[in-house]
Each structure stands twice: as C-alpha cells, then as structure tokens.
TORVORO-263618 format. One record per residue (C-alpha): residue number from 1; residue in three letters; x, y, z. Coordinates in steps of 0.05 Angstrom, whole numbers, plus 5000, padded with zeros to 4 digits. Each point is the difference from the previous one (the first is absolute). Layout:
BEGIN
{pt NUM 'ALA' {X Y Z}},
...
end
This chain:
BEGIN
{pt 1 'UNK' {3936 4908 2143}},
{pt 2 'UNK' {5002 4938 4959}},
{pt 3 'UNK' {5039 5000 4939}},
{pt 4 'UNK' {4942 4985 4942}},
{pt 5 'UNK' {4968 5067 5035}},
{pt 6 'UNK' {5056 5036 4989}},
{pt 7 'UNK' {5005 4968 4927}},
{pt 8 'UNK' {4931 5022 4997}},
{pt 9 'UNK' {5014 5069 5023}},
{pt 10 'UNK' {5058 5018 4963}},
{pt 11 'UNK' {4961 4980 4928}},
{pt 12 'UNK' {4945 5037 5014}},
{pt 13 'UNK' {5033 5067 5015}},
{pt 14 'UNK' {5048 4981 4932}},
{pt 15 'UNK' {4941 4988 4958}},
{pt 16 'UNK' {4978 5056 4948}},
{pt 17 'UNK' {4934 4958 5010}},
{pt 18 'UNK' {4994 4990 5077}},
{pt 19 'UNK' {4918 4972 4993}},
{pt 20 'UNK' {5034 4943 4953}},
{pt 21 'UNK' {5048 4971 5041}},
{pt 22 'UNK' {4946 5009 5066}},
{pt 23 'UNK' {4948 4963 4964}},
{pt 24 'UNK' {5058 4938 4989}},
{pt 25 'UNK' {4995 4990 5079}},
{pt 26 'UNK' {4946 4963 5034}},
{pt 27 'UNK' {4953 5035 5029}},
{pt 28 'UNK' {5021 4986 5079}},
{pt 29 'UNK' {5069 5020 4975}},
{pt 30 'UNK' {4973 5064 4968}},
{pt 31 'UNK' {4979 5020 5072}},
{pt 32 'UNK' {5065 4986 5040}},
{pt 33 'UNK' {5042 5039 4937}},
{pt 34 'UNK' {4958 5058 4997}},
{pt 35 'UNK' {4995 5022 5076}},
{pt 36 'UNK' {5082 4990 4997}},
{pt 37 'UNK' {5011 5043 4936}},
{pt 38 'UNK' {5017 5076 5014}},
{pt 39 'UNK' {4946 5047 4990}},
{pt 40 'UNK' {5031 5034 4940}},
{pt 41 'UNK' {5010 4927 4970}},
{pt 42 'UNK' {4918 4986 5028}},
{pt 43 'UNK' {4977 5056 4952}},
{pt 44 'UNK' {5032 4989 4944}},
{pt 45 'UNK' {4977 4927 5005}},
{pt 46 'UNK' {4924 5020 5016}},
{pt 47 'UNK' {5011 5060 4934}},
{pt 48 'UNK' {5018 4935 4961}},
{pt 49 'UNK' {4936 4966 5021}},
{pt 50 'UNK' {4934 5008 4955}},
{pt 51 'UNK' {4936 4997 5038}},
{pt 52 'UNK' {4989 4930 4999}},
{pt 53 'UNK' {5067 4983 5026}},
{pt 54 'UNK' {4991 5050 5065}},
{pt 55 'UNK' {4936 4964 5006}},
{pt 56 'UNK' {5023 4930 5000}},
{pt 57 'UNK' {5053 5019 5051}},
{pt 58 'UNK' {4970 5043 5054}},
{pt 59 'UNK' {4935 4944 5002}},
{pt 60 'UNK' {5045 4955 5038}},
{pt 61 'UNK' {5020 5053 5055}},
{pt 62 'UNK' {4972 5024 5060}},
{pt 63 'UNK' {4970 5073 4997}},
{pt 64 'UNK' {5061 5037 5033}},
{pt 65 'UNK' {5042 4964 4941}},
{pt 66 'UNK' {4946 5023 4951}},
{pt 67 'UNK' {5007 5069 5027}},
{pt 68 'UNK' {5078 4993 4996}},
{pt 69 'UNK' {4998 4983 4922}},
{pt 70 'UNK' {4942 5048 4977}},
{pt 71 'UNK' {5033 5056 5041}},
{pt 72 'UNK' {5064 4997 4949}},
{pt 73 'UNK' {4946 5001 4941}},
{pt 74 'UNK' {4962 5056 4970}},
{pt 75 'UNK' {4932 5019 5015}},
{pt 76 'UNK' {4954 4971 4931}},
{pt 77 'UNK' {5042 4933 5010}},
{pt 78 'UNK' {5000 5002 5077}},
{pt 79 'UNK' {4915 5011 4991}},
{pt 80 'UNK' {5003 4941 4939}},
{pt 81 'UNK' {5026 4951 5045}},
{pt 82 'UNK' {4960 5017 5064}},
{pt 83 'UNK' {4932 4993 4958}},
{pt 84 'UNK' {5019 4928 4985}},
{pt 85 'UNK' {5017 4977 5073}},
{pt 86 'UNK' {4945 4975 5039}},
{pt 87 'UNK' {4958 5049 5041}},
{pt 88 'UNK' {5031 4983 5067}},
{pt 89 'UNK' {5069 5012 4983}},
{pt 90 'UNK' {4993 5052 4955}},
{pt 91 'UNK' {4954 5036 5064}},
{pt 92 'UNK' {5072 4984 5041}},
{pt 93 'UNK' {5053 5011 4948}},
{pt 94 'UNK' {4956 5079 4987}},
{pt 95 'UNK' {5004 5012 5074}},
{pt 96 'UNK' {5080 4987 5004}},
{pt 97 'UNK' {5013 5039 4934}},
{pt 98 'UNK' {4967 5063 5040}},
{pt 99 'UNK' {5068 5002 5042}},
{pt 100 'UNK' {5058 5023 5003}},
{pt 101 'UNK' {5053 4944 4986}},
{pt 102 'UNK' {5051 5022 5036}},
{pt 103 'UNK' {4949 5015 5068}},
{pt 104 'UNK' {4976 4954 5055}},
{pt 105 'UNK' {4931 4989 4954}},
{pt 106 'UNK' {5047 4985 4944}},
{pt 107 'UNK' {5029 4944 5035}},
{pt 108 'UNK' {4943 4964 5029}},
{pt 109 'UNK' {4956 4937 4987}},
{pt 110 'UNK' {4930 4995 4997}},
{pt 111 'UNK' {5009 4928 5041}},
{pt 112 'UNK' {4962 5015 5062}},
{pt 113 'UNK' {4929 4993 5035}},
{pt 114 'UNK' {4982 5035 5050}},
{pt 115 'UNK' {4954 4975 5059}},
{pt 116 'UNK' {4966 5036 5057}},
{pt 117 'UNK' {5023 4981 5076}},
{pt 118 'UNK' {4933 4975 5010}},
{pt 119 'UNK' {4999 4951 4955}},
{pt 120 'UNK' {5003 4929 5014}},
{pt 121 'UNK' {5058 4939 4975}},
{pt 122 'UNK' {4945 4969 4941}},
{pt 123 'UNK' {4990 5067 4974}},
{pt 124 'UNK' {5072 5022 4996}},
{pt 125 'UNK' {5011 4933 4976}},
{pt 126 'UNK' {4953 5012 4942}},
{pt 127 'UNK' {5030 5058 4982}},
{pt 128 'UNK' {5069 4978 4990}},
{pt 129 'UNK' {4972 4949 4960}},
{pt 130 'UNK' {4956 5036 4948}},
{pt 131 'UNK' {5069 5051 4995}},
{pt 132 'UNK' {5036 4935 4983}},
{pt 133 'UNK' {4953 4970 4942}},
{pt 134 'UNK' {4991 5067 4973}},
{pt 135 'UNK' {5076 5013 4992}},
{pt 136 'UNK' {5038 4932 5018}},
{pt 137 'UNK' {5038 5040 5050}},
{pt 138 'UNK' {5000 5006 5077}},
{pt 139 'UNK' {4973 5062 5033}},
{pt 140 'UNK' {5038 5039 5059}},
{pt 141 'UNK' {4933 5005 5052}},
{pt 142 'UNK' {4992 5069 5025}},
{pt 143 'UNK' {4957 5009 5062}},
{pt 144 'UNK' {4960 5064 5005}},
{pt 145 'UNK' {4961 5031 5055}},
{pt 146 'UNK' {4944 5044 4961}},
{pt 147 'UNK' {5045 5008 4939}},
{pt 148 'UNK' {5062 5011 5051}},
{pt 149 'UNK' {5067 4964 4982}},
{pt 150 'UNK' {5007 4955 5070}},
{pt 151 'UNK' {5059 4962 4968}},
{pt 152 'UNK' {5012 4930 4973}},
{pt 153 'UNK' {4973 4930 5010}},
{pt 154 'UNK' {5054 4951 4983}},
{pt 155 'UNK' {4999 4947 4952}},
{pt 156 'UNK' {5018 4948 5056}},
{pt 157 'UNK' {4940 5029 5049}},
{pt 158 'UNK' {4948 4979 4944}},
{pt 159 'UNK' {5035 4931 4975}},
{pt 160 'UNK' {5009 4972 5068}},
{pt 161 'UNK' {4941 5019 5044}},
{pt 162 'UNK' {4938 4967 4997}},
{pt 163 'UNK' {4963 5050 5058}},
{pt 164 'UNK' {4930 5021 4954}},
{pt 165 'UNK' {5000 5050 5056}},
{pt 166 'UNK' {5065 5024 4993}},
{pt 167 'UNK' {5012 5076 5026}},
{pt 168 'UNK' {5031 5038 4946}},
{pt 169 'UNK' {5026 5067 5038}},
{pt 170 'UNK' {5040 4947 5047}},
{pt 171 'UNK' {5042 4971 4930}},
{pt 172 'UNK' {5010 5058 4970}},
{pt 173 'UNK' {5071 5023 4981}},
{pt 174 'UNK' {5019 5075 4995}},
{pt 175 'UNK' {5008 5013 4919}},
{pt 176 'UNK' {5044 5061 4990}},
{pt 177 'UNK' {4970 5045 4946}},
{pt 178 'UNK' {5019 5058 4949}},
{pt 179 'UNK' {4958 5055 4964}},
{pt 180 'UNK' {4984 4979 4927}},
{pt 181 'UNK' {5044 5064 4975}},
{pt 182 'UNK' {5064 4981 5050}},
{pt 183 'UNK' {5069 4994 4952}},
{pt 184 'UNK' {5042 4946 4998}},
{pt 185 'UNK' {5044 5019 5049}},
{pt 186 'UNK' {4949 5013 5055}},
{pt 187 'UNK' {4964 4931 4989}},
{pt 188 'UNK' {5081 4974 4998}},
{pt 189 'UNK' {5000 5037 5066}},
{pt 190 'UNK' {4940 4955 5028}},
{pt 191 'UNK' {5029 4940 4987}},
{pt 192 'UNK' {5065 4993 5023}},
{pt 193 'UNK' {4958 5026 5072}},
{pt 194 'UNK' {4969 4933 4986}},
{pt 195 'UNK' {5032 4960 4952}},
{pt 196 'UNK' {4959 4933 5007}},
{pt 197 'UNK' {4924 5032 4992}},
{pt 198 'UNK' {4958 5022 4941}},
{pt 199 'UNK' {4981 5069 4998}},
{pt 200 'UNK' {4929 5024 4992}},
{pt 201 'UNK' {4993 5064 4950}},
{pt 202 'UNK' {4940 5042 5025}},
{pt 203 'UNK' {4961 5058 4964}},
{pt 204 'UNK' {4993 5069 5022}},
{pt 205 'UNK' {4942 4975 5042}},
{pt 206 'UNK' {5034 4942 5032}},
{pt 207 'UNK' {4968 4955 4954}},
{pt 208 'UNK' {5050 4939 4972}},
{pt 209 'UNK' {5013 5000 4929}},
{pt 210 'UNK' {5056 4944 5003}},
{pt 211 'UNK' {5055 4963 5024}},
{pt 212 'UNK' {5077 4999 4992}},
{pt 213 'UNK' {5041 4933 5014}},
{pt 214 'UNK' {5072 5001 5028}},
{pt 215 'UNK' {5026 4964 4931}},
{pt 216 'UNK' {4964 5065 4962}},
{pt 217 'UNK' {5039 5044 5051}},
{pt 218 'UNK' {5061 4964 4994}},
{pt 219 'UNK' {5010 5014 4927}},
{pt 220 'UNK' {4993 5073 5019}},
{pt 221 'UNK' {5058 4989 5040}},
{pt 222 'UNK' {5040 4965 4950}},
{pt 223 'UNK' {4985 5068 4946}},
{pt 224 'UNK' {5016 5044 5057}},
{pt 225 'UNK' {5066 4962 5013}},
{pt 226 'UNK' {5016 5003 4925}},
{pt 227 'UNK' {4969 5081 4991}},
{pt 228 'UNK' {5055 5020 5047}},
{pt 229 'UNK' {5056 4952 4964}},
{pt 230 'UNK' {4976 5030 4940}},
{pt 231 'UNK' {5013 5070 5034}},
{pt 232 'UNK' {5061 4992 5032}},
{pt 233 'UNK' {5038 4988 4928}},
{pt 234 'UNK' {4965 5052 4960}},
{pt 235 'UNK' {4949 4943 4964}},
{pt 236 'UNK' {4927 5018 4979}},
{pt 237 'UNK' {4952 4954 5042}},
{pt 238 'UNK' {4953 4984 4934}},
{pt 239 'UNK' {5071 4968 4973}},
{pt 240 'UNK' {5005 4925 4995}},
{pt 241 'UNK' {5049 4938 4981}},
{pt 242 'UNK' {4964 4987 4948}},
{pt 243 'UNK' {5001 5073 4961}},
{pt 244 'UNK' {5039 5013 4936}},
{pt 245 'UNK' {5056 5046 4986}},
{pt 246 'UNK' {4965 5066 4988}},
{pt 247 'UNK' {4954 4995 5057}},
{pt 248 'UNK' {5060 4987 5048}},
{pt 249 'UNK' {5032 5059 4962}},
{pt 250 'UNK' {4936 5049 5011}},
{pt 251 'UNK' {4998 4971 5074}},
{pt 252 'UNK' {5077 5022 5011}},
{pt 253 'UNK' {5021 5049 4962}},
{pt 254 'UNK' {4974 5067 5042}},
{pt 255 'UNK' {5039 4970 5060}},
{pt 256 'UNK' {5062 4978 4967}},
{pt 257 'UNK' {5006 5073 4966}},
{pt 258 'UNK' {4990 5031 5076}},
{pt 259 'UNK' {5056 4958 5027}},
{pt 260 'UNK' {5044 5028 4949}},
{pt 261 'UNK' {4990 5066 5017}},
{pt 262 'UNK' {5027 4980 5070}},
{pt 263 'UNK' {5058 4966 4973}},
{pt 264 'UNK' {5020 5064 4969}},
{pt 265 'UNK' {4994 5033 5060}},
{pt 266 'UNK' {5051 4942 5039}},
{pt 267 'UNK' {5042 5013 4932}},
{pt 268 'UNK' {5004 5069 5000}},
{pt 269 'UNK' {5029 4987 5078}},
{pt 270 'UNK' {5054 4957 4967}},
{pt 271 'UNK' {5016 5048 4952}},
{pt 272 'UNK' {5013 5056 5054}},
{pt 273 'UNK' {5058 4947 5020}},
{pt 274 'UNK' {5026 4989 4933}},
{pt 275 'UNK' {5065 5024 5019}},
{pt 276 'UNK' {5001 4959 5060}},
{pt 277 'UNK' {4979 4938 4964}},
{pt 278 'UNK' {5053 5013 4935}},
{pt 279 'UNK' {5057 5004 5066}},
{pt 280 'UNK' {4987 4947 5039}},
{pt 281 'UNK' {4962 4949 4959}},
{pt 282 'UNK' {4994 4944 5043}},
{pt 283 'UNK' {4936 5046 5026}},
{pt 284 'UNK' {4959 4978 4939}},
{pt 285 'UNK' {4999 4929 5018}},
{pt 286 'UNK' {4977 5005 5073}},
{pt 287 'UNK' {4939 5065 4977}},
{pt 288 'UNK' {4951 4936 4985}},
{pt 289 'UNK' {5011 4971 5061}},
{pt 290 'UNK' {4994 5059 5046}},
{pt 291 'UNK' {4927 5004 4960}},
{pt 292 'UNK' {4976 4949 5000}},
{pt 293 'UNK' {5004 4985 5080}},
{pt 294 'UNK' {4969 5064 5006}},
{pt 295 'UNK' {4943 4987 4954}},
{pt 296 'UNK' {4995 4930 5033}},
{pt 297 'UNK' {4994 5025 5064}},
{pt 298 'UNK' {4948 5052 4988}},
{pt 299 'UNK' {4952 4960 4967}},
{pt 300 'UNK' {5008 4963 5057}},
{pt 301 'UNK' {4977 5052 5059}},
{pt 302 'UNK' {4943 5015 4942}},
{pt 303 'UNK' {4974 4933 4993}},
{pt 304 'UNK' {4996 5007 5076}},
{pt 305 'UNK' {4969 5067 5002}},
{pt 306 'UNK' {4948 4991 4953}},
{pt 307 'UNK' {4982 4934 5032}},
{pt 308 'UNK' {4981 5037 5061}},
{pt 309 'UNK' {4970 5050 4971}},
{pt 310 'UNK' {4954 4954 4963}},
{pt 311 'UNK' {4979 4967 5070}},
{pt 312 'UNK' {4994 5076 5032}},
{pt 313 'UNK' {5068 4983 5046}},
{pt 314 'UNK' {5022 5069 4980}},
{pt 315 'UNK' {4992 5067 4970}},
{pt 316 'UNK' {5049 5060 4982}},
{pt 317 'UNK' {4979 5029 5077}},
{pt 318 'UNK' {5024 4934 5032}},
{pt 319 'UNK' {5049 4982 4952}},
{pt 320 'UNK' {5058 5037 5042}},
{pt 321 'UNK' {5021 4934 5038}},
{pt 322 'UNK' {4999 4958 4936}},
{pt 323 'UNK' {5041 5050 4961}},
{pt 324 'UNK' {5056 4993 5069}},
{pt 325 'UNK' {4998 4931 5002}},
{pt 326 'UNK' {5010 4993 4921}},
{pt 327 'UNK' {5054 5048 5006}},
{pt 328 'UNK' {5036 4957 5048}},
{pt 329 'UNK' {4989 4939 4969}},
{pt 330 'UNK' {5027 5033 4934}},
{pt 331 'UNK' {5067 5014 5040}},
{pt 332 'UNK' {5023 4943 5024}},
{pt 333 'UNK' {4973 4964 4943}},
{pt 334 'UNK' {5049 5053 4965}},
{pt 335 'UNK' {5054 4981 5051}},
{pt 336 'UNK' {4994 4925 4999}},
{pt 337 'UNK' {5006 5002 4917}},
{pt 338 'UNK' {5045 5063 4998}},
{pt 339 'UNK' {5050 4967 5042}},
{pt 340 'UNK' {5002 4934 4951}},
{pt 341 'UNK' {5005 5042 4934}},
{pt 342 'UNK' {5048 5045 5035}},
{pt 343 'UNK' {5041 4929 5017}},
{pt 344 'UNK' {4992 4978 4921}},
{pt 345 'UNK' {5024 5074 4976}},
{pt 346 'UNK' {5051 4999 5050}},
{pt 347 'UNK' {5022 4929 4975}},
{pt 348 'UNK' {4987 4992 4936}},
{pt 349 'UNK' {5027 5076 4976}},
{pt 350 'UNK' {5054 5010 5048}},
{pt 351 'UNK' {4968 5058 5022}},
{pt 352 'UNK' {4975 5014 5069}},
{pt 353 'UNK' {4980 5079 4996}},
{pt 354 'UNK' {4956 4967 4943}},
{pt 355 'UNK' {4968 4945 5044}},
{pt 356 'UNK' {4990 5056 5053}},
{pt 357 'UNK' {4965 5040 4943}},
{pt 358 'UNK' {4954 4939 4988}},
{pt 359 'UNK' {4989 4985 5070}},
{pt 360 'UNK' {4970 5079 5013}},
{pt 361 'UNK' {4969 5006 4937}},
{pt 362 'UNK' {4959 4932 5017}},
{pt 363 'UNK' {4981 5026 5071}},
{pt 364 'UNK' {4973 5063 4976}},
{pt 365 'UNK' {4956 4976 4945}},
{pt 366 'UNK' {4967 4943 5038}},
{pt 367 'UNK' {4985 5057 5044}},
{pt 368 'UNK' {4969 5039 4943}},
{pt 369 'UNK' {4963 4938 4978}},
{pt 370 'UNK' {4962 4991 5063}},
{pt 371 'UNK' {4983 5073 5013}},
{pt 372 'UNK' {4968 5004 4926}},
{pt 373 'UNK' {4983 4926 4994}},
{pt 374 'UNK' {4948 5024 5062}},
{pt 375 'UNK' {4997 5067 4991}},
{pt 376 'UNK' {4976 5006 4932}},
{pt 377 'UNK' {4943 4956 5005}},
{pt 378 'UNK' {4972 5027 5059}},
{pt 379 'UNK' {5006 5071 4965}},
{pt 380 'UNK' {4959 4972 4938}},
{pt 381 'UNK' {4955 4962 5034}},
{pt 382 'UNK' {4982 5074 5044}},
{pt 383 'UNK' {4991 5038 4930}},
{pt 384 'UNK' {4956 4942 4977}},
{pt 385 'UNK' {5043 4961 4954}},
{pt 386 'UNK' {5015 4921 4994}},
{pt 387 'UNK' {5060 4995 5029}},
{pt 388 'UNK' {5008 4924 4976}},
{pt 389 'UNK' {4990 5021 4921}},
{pt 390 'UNK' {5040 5069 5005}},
{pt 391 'UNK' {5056 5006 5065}},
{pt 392 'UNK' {5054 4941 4969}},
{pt 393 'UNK' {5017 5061 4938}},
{pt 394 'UNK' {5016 5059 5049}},
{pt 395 'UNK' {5033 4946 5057}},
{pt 396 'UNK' {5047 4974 4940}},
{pt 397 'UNK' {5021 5062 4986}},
{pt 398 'UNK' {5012 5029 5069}},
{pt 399 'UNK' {5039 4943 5010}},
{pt 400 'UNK' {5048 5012 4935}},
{pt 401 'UNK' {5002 5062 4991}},
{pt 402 'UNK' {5021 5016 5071}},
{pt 403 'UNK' {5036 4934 5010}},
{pt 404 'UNK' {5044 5012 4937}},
{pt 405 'UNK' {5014 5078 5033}},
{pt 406 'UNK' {5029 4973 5064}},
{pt 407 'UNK' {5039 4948 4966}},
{pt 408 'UNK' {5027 5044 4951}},
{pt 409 'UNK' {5005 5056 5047}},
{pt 410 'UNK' {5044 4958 5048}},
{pt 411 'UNK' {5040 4978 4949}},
{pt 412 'UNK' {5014 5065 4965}},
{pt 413 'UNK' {5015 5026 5075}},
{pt 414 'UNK' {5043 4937 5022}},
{pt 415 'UNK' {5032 4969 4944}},
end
C-alpha cells in the first residue's frame, strides 16, 4: 500500500466527520481508499454520507461495488440512491443486493454472456461486443448446450481466430462452478482445486447467475489468512489498525479477563511451592523460562493441528499418530534445550542438581505441550468448537500449570 493511501486511510477513520475528509479526495482516489478501509471504518464513512454524496460515489462503480456500498447502508437510503441510478444498473445492483454477502452469489459479477454451442464466431462476437458498450467491461463467454453450463470459451480463442465457422464445443474450457448459497470457505475450497480459472455460480436449476475471478477469490484468502491471525491471539476479526481506543478495548477485553483467570490458576500452582520458592530462590528466576518453552512449543503442534484439520488431514479418530509423533518431537525438543539450560544453571549457579532439575522439568513439559498442543484441538474441533479462536487459553494453561508442578515438584523433592 502506498503511503498517501495509508495517509488517506488513517484520516478518515480519525475524523469525527469521515464524509468530509472523503469528499477532499478525487474521485478515482475515493474508489481505491474505500475498498481498502475496514468494514467498521466503511460504515461509519457511508453513516457520514447524505444521500447525494452515496449517490455521487457509487455512480462511478460497477454493480457488485454498488451492491458492496448500499449493503452497509440502510434500507430508505439504500432505495434513495438505487431510484437515481440508471435502469440497467440499478436492475444489476437489485439482483446482487438479494444475496448473501458472505455466499458464492455474494461474491459474483454480473460480467458474463452466455452463448449456445451452436452458435457461430460473428454471433458470439456480437455478443461480447454489445456486453462491452453496455458496461465498458469484458465478458467471461459461457457456452451452453440447451441452457447447460458446457464450460468456457477463452478470451484468446475469440481474439485470435478468424474461422466464421468455428466449432464452439471443440474450444471450450471446463469452468468449475459453485451453488449461489455455497460459503466462503467452500467456494475457497474450489479454487485452490483450480487456482488459475473463474468460477461459474449456478442457480438451483443449473442456471448461471455470475462469475467469480481469481483476484475476487484471492482477497478471500488474504481475510481468511488474517481471520485465523486474528484467532490465534484472542483479536475480534471486525477489529482494524485504524480503530480507536475504546473499540480496541470492547474488542479485547472479554479475552484478556479469561486469560487471567488461567493465570490464577498457574499462580495458585506457584503458591503450593511457596515454601520451596522462599528456600531455594534461584527457582523464581528460571519459572518464566520453563513456561514459556512450554507455551512456545504447544502453540506450535496447534498451529499444526489446526492446519490439518482445516484441509481435512485429520480428525480426533485419526489423530492418534499425530498426537505420537508430537509427543516425540516435544522430547527431544525438551532434551536438546533441557540439556543447554541445564549447562547455563549448572554454570552460571554453581549448581548441577539445579541444572538437572531444569533439564527434566524442560523434557516433561515439551512433552505436555505436544500432547495438548494436538490433543486439545482435535477434542474441540469433535464437540464442534473453533479450535483456532478457543484451544491457545486451555493449551497455555496445561502447559503452566502442569509445567510449574513438575518443576516445583522436582525441586521440592531434589533440592
């Protein structure tokens, strides 16, 4: 992103008076900043935005734009500002608006013809070209047999023969296709089976109703990568950059107060120890390191695990050899760092039966990390839970709470 869009950006979601500082911006700029902006930061803006200004705006967009903005508006302004576009996109921007945003018909464009198998290259031809004046865009040419999809002709078929005669069926491509009411993920799913092709959205009846492009699908996959980001650290998806203070505060605060009931339950470990600790105090400054590798290493096996799970490599019935091989992994993991903090302890504190302490106590809990860092997400995912927004809490504190016991418990028993 170029830096006067980000300018742009950041003093739009600052303003008390969004519309203003949108209305400063030229009108091709108004397009590339508004498609960028969050969606919480979009409908403020379009809240800020009297009927005229919505108007102005959405005139210069295609129809699956219009449908974006309008969708964010309420109904008496959304029906204002369709009554004043002309009747052909106003016909397209109504049909969008019927769907789902977040489904296959939700996603698609409206820039297609479709042509029967029969047809010949002039008439095709023809076609394309009315599509074109009428919208300034380029169609995707569906071939049909009797209102069957057949598949798709490609651009390069129609610009570089000149055969009047040409036989359709012989050119065609194979278009992969979704139901109008798939989700994102399953239209996700579709494409990266064929990442290069356009994907034909068909009605109940096999009918098409539109077309997706990879660069609309690729965005999907950008919001997925960033949903499970978002997930993984305990962050609502709806928050942005760009938010202020409170919002961030609203987004976090449910999560943060959760963790801290965990943290009481790793403290309330320590405190069984307190003894221990008060005798030997040295113990205190090696607790955070003995959690942290655990907690480390078992968001690691459940980045893994819920990775496969999200590509169906495994469930909590197959998950038996994952769970082994993570519990191996976690051992001489365990081993390789135990031994080096048991050197440093051993070094360092002039005290060996510490360093052996260390070394254990860092064996065991990488152990414990990869049986719950797998284990717990495979369990969640069984009772129908997200294990990306909801396994990191209980895997934390499996991994103190227990890690801090066998430290402490070793300690108490050896020192």
């Amino acid at each position: 992103m170029d830096e006067s869009l980000a300018d742009a950006q950041q003093a739009i979601a600052a303003s008390s008076t969004p519309g203003e500082e949108f209305q400063q911006l030229s009108p091709r700029r108004q397009r590339d900043v508004f498609f960028h902006l969050p969606e919480t930061v979009r409908e403020s803006l379009v809240a800020d935005m009297d009927r005229d200004q919505l108007q102005r705006f959405v005139r210069r967009l295609d129809p699956d734009e219009v449908a974006d903005v309008l969708g964010l508006v309420e109904e008496g302004t959304r029906e204002a500002v369709l009554r004043r576009l002309d009747a052909d996109r106003r016909e397209r921007t109504e049909f969008l608006l019927e769907f789902s945003p977040e489904s296959a018909a939700g996603l698609m464009h409206l820039d297609y013809v479709t042509v029967d198998v029969t047809r010949d290259l002039e008439a095709v031809a023809q076609r394309v070209q009315r599509h074109e004046d009428r919208t300034g865009r380029l169609p995707t040419v569906f071939v049909t047999d009797d209102e069957r999809l057949l598949g798709e002709l490609p651009g390069q078929t129609l610009a570089m023969t000149d055969e009047p005669d040409l036989d359709l069926g012989e050119h065609v491509v194979e278009t992969p296709t979704v139901a109008a009411d798939s989700s994102e993920e399953e239209v996700l799913d579709v494409f990266r089976a064929n990442p290069e092709s356009s994907v034909a959205v068909l009605e109940d009846d096999g009918s098409i109703l539109g077309v997706i492009y990879a660069e609309d699908l690729l965005r999907l996959v950008d919001e997925a990568a960033s949903e499970t980001l978002y997930e993984f650290t305990g962050v609502q998806e709806e928050e942005s950059v760009l938010d202020g203070p409170l919002s961030k505060v609203r987004y976090r605060y449910k999560w943060l107060i959760i963790n801290l009931g965990t943290a009481f339950l790793a403290a309330g470990m320590v405190g069984v120890f307190e003894d221990t600790i008060q005798a030997f105090t040295l113990l205190a400054v090696y607790m955070p390191v003995v959690a942290g590798m655990g907690g480390n290493a078992g968001t690691q096996s459940m980045a893994v695990t819920v990775r496969g799970l999200a590509f169906g490599q495994i469930s909590l019935a197959t998950g038996g050899r994952a769970v082994a091989n993570e519990v191996v992994a976690g051992a001489v993991n365990g081993a390789i760092t135990g031994v080096l903090v048991a050197i440093i302890a051993s070094v360092f504190n002039q005290s060996p039966l510490l360093g052996l302490v260390l070394g254990v106590s860092m064996v065991l809990n990488l152990i414990i990390a990869g049986f719950f860092g797998t284990t717990i997400p495979l369990v969640l995912d069984k009772v129908g839970k997200d294990p990306a927004t909801s396994a990191t809490i209980f895997i934390t504190t499996a991994t103190d709470v227990l890690g801090f016991f066998i430290f402490l418990g070793l300690a108490q028993s050896v020192l």
